[in-house]
C-alpha positions in Angstrom: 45.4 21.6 25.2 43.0 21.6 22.7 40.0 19.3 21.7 36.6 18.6 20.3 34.0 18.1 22.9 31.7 15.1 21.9 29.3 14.6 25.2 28.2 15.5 28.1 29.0 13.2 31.5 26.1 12.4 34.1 27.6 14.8 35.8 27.5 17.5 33.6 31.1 18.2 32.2 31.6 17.8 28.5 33.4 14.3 27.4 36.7 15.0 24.9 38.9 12.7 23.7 42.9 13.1 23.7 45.3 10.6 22.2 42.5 7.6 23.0 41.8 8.6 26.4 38.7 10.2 27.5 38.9 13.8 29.3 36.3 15.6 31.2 36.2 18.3 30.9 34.0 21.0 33.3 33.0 24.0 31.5 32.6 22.3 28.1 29.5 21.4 25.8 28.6 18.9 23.0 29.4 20.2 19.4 32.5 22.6 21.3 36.2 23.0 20.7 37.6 24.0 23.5 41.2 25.3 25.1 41.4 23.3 28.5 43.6 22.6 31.3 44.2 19.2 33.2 43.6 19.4 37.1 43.8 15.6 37.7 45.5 12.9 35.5 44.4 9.4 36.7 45.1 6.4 35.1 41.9 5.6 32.6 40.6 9.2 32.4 41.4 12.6 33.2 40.0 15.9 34.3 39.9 19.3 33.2 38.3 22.8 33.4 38.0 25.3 30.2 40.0 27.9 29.6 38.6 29.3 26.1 35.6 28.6 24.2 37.3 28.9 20.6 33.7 27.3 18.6 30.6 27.7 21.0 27.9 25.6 21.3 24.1 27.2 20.5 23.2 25.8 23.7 25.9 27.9 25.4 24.6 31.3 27.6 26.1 33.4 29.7 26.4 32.7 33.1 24.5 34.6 35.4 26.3 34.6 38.6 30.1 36.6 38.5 31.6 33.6 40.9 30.8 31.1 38.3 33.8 29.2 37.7 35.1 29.8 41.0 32.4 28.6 43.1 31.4 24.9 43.4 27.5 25.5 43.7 26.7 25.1 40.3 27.8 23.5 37.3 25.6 24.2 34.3 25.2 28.0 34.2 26.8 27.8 30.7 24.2 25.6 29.7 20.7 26.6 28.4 18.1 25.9 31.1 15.8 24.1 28.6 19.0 22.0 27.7 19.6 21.5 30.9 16.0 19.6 31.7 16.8 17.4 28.5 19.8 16.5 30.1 18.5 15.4 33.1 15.9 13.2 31.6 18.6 11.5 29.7 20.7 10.7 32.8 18.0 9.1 34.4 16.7 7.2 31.6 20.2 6.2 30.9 20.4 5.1 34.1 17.5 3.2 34.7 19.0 1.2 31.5 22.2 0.3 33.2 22.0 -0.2 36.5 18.6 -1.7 36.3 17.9 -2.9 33.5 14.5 -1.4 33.2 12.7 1.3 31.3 8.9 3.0 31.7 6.5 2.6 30.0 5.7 6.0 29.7 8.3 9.2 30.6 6.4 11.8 32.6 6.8 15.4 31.2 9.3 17.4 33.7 8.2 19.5 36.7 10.0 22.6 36.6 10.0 26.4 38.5 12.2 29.4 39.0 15.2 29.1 37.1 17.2 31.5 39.8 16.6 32.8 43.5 14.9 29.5 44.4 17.5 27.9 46.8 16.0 27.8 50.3 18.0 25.5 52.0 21.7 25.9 52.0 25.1 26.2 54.6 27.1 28.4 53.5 31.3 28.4 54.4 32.7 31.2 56.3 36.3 32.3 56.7 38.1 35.1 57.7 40.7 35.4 55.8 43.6 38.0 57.0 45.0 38.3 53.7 42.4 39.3 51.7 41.4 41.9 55.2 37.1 40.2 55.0 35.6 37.6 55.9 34.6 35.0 53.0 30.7 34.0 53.0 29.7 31.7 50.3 30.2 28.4 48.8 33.3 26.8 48.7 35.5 26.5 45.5 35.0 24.1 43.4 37.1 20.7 44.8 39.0 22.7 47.0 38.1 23.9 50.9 38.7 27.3 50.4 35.7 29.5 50.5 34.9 31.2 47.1 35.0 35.0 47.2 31.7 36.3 46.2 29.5 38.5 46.8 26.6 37.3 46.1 25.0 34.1 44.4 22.2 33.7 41.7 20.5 30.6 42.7 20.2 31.4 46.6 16.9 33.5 47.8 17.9 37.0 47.7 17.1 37.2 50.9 20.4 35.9 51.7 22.0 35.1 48.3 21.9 39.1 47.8 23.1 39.8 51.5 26.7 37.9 51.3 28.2 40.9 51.4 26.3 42.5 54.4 26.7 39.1 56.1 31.0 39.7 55.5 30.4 42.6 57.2 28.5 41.5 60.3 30.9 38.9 61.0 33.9 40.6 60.6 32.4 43.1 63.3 31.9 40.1 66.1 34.7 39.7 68.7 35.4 35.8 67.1 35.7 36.2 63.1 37.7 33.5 63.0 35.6 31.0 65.3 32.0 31.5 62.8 33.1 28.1 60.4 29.5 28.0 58.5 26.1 29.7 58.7 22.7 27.7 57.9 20.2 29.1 56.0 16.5 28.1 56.5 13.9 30.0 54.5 9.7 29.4 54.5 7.1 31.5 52.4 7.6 34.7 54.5 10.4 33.8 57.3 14.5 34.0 57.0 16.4 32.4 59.4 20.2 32.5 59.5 21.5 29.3 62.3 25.1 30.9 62.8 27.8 28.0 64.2 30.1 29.3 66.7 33.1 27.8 67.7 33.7 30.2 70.7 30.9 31.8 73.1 29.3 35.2 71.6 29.8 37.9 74.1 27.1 40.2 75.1 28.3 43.0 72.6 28.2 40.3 70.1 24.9 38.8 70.9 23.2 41.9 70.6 24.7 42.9 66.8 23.5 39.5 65.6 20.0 40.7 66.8 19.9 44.1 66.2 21.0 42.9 62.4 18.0 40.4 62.3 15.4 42.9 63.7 16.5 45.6 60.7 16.0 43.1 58.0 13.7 41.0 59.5 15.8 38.0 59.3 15.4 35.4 62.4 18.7 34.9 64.0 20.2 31.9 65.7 23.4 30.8 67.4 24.5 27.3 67.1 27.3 26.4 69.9 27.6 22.8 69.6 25.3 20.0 67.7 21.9 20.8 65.8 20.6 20.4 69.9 22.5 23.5 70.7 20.2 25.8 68.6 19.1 28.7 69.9 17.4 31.3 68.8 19.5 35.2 69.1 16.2 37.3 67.7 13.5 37.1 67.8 12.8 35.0 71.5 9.9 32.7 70.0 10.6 32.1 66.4 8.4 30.4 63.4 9.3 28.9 60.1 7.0 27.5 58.4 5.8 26.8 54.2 2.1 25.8 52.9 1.6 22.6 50.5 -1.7 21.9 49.1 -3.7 23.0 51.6 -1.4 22.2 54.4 0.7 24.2 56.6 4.1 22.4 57.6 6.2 24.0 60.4 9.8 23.6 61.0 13.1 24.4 62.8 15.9 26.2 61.1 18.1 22.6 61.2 14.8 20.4 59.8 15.6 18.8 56.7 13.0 20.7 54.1 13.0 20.5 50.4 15.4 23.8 49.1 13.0 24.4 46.1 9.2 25.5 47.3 8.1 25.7 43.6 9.1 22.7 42.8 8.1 20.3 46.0 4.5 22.2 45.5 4.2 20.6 42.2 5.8 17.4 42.7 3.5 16.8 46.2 0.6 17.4 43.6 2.0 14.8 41.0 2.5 12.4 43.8 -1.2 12.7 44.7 -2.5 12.3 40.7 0.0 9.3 40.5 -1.1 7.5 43.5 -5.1 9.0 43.0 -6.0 7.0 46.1 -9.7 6.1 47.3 -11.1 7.2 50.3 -11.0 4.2 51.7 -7.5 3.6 50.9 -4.7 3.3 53.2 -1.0 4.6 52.8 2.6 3.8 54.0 4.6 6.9 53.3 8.5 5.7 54.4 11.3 8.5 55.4 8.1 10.8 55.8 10.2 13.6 57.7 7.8 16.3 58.7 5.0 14.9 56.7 5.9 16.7 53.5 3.9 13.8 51.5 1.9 12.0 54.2 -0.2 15.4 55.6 -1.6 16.2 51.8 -1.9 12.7 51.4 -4.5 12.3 54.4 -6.5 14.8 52.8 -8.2 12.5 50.0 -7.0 9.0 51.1 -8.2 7.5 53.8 -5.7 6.5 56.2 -1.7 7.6 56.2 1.2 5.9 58.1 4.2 8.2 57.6 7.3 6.2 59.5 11.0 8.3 59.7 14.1 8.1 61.5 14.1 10.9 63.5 11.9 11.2 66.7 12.6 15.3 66.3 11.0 15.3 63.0 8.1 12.5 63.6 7.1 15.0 66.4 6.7 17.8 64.5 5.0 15.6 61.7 2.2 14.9 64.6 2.6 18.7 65.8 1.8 19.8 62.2 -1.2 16.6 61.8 -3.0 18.3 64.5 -2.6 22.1 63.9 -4.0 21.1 60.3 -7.2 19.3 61.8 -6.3 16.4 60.1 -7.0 13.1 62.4 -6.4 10.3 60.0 -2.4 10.5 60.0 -0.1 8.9 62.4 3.3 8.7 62.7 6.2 6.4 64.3 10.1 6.2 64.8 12.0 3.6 63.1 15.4 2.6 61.5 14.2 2.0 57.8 17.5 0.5 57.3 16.8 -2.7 59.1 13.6 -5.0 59.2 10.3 -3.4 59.4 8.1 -6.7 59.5 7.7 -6.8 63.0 6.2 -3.3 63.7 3.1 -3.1 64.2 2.4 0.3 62.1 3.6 -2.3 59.0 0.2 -4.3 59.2 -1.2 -3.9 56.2 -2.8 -4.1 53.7 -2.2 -1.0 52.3 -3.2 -0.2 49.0 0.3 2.4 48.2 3.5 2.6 49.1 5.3 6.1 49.1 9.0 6.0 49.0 11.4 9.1 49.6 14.7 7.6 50.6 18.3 9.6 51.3 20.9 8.8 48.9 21.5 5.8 49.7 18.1 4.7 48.1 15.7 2.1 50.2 17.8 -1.4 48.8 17.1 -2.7 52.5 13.5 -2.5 53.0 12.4 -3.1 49.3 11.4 -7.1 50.4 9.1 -5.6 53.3 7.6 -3.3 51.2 7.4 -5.8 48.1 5.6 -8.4 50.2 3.1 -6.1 51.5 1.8 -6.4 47.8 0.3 -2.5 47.7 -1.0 -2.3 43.8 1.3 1.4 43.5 4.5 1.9 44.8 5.7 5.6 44.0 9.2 6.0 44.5 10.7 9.9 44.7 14.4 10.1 44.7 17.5 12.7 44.8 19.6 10.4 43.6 19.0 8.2 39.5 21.9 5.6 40.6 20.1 3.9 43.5 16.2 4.8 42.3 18.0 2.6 39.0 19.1 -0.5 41.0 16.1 -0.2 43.0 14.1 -0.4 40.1 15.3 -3.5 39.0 14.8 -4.9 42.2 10.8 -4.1 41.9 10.7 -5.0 38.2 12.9 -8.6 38.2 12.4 -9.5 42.0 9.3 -8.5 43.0 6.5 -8.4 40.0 6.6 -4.7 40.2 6.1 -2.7 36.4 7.7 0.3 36.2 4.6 2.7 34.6 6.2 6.0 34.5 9.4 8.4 35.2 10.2 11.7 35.2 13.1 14.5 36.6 12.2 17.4 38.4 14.5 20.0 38.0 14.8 20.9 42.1 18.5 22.2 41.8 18.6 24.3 38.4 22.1 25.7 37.4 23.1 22.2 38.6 24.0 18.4 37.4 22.1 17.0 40.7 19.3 15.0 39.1 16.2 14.7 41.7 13.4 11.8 39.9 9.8 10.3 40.8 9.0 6.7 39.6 5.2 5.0 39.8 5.6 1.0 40.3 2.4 -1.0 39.6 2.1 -4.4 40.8 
């Protein structure tokens, strides 16, 4: 078929119309017509993916990365990066607007970085695939399980996102191709560590390529036998990881959850502390803390930080990494920040801000707790616009909350995801 593309979705695939029924279309821009195929028909829309540009947008570049099309890692490489920022401002205005109901006062400019080789963070597919005679390392294909075949990838460190190829080759050499289902990548400012899952135990033979592989590209090497408890490390014996943030150095395991763009959470732990500008006298909550991304750089101007997580693992390295850096006015407990929090007795205020940094899900069930502890700023960083929207309106219409300012920051370039920061005033 052919059409005229007229928008863009929220999730980045251009918006066409065909006989009164919307198509999305991925691969498309505003201002195109396109030649495109359907890969799903549903009932009120349908889906394609471009075949043939026949009039191209002046926002449209070449894509940088050969598996583009093929792989499901990215989804704006066609799509000016400057465009792409735009973009993601709209969404989240957009959404804001719909979902709840709300707009700021002011919109912060956007944060942005390295437009390619910033990925630190990733787990990549594996599969050995007899027909093709290699094994597949990458991402998979987009909506399909099947491992893309590429050779390398654009947005990934080239550390690794240049060494695909040479991984395809280390694994195809190991006694169990066929039982290495993913590898985990975990990069800080001068470590690579590769968390390889195996399915079956790695002989001796085996054990000893992975290292000798490691120690000639000084990549850290681990094996990963069973759950995240299961990792070991293959070379060297006493591993490190570790990345620096405004003074403060944060250490990590390979399986830690870690922001994937360094540039990027540099700048955005900076704008949390210029939004928030506490006293130093001034106490702060800093909910789904993790390793103390926020709270540590935090405790150096205010004057007290509570930083509360989930995980025991990580709240023990946040105090690990509190007292390697000196810094004495941070603590940090366990709790389930999906139920209550009003009995704990870390949640005695008052506390003058709130710092929220929920999963995807957004922070719907503790918004109450955190409303009545009345702090005058509530700053509210999110990976996903949706829930940071209804949440918003919660604050605004429930809770007396003004929402002062909002802004993207463009953590996953080459990409639709939308990552967001949001200042509440009471």
């Amino acid at each position: 078929m052919e059409a005229d593309v007229s928008g863009l979705s929220h999730e980045g695939r251009g918006v066409a119309q065909v006989n009164g029924k919307a198509v999305f279309v991925h691969g498309a821009l505003p201002g195109e017509r396109v030649r495109f195929r359907y890969t799903r028909v549903h009932r009120r829309f349908d889906e394609a993916v471009t075949d043939e540009v026949i009039e191209a947008s002046p926002e449209r570049v070449e894509p940088a990365c050969a598996a583009y099309g093929v792989c499901g890692g990215c989804s704006l490489q066609h799509m000016h990066g400057d465009r792409q920022i735009e973009f993601k401002q709209t969404v989240l205005l957009e959404l804001l607007q719909r979902f709840g109901e709300v707009q700021p006062e002011a919109t912060l400019p956007p944060l942005r970085d390295s437009q390619w080789g910033y990925r630190r963070k990733a787990r990549l597919a594996v599969r050995h695939v007899a027909g093709k005679g290699r094994v597949l390392v990458g991402f998979r294909e987009r909506h399909s399980p099947y491992v893309a075949d590429m050779v390398r990838c654009e947005v990934l460190d080239p550390a690794v996102g240049h060494r695909l190829d040479d991984l395809s080759g280390l694994i195809g050499a190991l006694s169990i191709p066929n039982r290495i289902p993913q590898i985990e990548v975990a990069i800080g400012d001068d470590q690579v560590a590769l968390v390889f899952r195996n399915l079956e135990p790695l002989s001796e033979d085996d054990l000893e390529r992975l290292g000798a592989w490691g120690r000639e590209r000084d990549v850290q090497v681990y094996q990963q036998p069973g759950n995240e408890s299961t990792i070991t490390p293959v070379w060297p014996a006493e591993p490190t990881l570790h990345y620096d943030v405004e003074g403060v150095g944060i250490r990590f395991r390979p399986g830690d959850f870690t922001q994937v763009n360094a540039g990027i959470n540099r700048k955005m732990v900076r704008r949390a502390q210029e939004l928030l500008c506490p006293g130093t006298d001034d106490r702060i909550l800093d909910l789904f803390c993790g390793l103390g991304n926020f709270s540590l750089p935090l405790a150096l101007i205010a004057g007290h930080v509570i930083g509360v997580e989930g995980s025991s693992d990580l709240v023990e390295r946040a105090r690990a990494n509190a007292q390697a850096n000196g810094i004495a006015n941070a603590e940090f407990h366990v709790a389930n920040l999906t139920h209550s929090i009003e009995q704990s007795t870390w949640s005695v205020g008052p506390f003058e801000h709130v710092l929220l940094d929920p999963p995807r899900s957004g922070a719907a069930e503790i918004l109450p707790a955190v409303a009545a502890l009345r702090p005058a700023k509530i700053l509210y960083v999110s990976c996903n616009p949706a829930t940071l929207a209804r949440d918003a309106g919660e604050l605004v219409h429930r809770h007396g909350y003004r929402l002062r300012e909002a802004g993207v920051m463009d953590m996953f370039p080459q990409t639709a995801h939308v990552e967001s920061i949001a200042l509440f005033q009471r």
